[in-house]
C-alpha positions, 0 to 999 in steps of 0.5 A: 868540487872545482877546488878540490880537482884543480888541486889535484891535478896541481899536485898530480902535475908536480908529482910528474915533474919530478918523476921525470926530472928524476928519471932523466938524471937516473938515465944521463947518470947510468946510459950517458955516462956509464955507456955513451959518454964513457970514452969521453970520459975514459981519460979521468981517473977515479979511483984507480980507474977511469970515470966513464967505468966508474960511473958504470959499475958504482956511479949510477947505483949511488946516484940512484940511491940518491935520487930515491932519498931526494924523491921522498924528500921532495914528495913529503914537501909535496905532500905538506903544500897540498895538505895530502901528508900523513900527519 
């Protein structure tokens, strides 16, 4: 039983990192460049626009999309070492 709970806050505390880790970049992504850092940024084209609007209206959406395929990558590796997978 001691095993079994030891295993699962393992597992609950990695699942948390990555939450966290993928919540930080989605927010650096999407307010830090798209608003904050955007006249920093302003003098980079992309495009045929600057790189702090560009992060805004298309960056942080893909970076989002990415993170979501990165999340399930990284969750089914998760899964398999603590042996909770699906198959």
């Amino acid at each position: 039983m001691a095993d079994h709970t030891k295993n699962a806050q393992a597992y609950w505390r990695a699942n948390l990192r990555l939450i966290i880790i993928s919540l930080a970049i989605w927010a650096l992504v999407s307010y830090g460049f798209g608003i904050l850092l955007r006249p920093m940024l302003a003098g980079i084209p992309v495009g045929g626009t600057d790189l702090g609007f560009w992060f805004a209206q298309q960056g942080s959406i893909l970076t989002f999309i990415a993170l979501i395929f990165f999340y399930a990558w990284r969750m089914n590796k998760l899964d398999k070492e603590f042996g909770v997978d699906e198959e």
